[in-house]
C-alpha positions as CSV (number, residue, x, y, z in Angstrom):
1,X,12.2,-52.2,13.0
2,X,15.9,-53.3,11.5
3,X,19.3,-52.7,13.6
4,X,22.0,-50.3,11.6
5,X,25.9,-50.9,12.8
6,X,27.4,-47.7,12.9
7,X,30.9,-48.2,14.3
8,X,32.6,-49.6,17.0
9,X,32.8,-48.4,20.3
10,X,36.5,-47.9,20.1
11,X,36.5,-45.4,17.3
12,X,35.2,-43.3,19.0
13,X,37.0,-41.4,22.3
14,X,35.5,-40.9,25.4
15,X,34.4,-36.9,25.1
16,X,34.2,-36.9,21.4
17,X,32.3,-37.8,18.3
18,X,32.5,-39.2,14.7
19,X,30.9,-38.9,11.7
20,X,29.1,-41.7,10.1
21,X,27.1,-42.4,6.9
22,X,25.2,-45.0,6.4
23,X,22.0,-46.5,4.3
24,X,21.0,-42.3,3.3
25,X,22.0,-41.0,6.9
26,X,24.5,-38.8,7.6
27,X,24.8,-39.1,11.6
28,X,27.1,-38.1,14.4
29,X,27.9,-40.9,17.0
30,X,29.3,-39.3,20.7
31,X,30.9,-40.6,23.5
32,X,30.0,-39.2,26.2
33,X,31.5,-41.6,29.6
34,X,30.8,-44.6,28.2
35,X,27.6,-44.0,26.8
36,X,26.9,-43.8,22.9
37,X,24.4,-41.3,21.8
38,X,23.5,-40.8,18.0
39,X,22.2,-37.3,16.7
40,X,21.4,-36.4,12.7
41,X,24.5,-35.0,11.8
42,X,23.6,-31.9,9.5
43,X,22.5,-29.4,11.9
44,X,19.0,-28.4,12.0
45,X,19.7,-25.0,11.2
46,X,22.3,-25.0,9.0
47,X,25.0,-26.5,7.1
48,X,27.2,-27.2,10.4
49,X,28.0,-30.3,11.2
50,X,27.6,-31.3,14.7
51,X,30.7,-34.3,14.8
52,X,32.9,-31.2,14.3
53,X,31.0,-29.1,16.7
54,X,32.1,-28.5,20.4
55,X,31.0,-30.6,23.1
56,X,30.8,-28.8,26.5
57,X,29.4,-31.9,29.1
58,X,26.6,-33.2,27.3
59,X,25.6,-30.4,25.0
60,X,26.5,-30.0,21.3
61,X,27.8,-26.6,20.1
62,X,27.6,-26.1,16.1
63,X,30.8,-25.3,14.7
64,X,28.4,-23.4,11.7
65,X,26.5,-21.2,13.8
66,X,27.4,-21.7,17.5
67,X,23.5,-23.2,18.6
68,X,23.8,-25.6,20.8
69,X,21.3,-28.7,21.1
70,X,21.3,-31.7,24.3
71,X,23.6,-34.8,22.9
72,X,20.9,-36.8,24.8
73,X,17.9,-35.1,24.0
74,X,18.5,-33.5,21.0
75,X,16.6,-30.9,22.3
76,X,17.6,-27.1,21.3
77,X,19.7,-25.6,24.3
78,X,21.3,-22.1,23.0
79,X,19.8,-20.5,19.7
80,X,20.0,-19.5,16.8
81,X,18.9,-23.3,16.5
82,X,14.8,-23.3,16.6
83,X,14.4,-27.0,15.5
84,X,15.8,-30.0,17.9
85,X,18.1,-32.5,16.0
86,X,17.0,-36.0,15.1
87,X,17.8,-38.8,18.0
88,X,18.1,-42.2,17.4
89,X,17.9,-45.2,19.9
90,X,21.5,-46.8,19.9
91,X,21.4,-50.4,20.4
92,X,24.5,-52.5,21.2
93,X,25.7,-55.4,19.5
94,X,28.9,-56.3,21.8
95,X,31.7,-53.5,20.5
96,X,29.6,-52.1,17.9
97,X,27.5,-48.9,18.1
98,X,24.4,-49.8,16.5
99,X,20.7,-47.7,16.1
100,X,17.5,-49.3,15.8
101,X,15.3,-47.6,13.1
């Protein structure tokens, strides 16, 4: 198990999402009240990328293809999208947005 840093907490707004690449992953990091969740970033179905996508409460709208998958789960929520997205379990390391691998 290792700890990746992804970003800190302040680069990222309440309600919204970055992109981040780091060590061969390409993620998206959201905020969503204070709580940091971590999807893959390359949509499942497609070339969309989900840190540009639309965030309606804690769902995930592709900007690509308009599928939506659960921020939290990862889980698929509106097709076209068959496949859930990759989670990963964010760890925190005082202001930084970390994921344990």
């Amino acid at each position: 198990m290792s700890i990746i840093p992804l970003c800190k907490t302040s680069e990222v707004d309440e309600g919204s999402a970055i992109k981040v690449d780091t060590e061969g992953l390409s993620l998206a990091v959201f905020n969503l009240n204070g709580a940091y969740y971590v999807l893959d970033d390359v949509c499942s179905h497609g070339p969309g990328s989900l840190s540009e996508g639309y965030i309606k409460g804690d769902t995930i709208e592709c900007d690509f293809h308009n599928g939506s998958f659960s921020i939290i789960t990862g889980e698929v929520v509106e097709p076209p999208c068959l496949i859930p997205q990759k989670t990963y379990k964010v760890v925190m390391d005082g202001e930084t947005v970390c994921i344990e691998t």
